[in-house]
N, C-alpha and C positions, 0 to 999 in steps of 0.2 A: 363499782359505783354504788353509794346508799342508793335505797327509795326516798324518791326527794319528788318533790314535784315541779316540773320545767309547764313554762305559759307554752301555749301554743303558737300565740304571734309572734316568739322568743324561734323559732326552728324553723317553721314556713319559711320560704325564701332565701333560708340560710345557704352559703356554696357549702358543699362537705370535701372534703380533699381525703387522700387515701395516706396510708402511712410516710410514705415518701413527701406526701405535700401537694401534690397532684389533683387537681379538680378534677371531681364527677360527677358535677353539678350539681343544681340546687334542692333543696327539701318541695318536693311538691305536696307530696299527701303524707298521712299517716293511716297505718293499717291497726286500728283499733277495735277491741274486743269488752265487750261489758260482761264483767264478773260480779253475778249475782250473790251476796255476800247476809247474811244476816244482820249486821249494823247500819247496811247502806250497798248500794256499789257502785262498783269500780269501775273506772275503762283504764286498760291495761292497752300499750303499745307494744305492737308485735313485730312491726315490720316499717319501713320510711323507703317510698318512691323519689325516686331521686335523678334527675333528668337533667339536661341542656335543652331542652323545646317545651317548657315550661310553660311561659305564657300563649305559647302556638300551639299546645295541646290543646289547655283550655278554653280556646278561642275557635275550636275547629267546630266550627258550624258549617264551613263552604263543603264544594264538592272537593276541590281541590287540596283543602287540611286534611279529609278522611282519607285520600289515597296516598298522601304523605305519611301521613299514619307508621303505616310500619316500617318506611325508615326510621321516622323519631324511634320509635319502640328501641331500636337497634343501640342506642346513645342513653337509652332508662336502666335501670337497676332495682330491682326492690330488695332492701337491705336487714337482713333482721335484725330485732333490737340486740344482739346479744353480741353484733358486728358493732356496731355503733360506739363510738365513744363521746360521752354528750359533759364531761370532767368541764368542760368549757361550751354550756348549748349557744352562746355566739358565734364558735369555731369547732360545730360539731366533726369529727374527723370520724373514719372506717380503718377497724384495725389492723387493716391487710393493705395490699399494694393491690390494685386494679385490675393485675393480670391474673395476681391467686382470684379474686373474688368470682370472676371472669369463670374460669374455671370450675371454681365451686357450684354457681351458678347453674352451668351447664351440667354436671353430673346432678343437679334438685331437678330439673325443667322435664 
């Protein structure tokens, strides 16, 4: 993929599905980085939180969401960008199947 620039309201809340087609739920956050540049800078996307307990994250005020907590945690992913295929940021997809990433994951952690 060129460097192009994608809106943000374009990816939040988007569902991501894995190469087979498979939801792994939706764009929560972004892991962004600001690159101090001489012309200007940048924020540079590193990495995309990606969950099924999305609006119950961010709603975990009670006692009760924070000990839920890491279940949810269990059903999140944080994806790097270089995983990411954003060809379509309406229908952002992850270039692997769920079990490699699964995997991979666990061998960074």
């Amino acid at each position: 993929m060129s460097l192009r620039e994608i809106r943000l309201h374009d990816l939040v809340g988007r569902t991501v599905r894995d190469v087979e087609g498979r939801s792994m739920g939706r764009i929560q956050e972004l892991h962004v980085e600001i690159e101090l540049r001489a012309h200007g800078n940048e924020y540079v996307v590193r990495a995309f939180r990606v969950g099924r307990f999305g609006v119950f994250e961010a709603l975990a005020g009670s006692r009760m969401a924070w000990q839920a907590l890491p279940f949810m945690r269990r059903g999140s992913y944080t994806i790097p960008w270089e995983l990411m295929d954003l060809s379509d940021p309406l229908r952002p997809r992850v270039k692997q199947r769920i079990a490699e990433l699964h995997n991979q994951l666990e061998l960074s952690a």
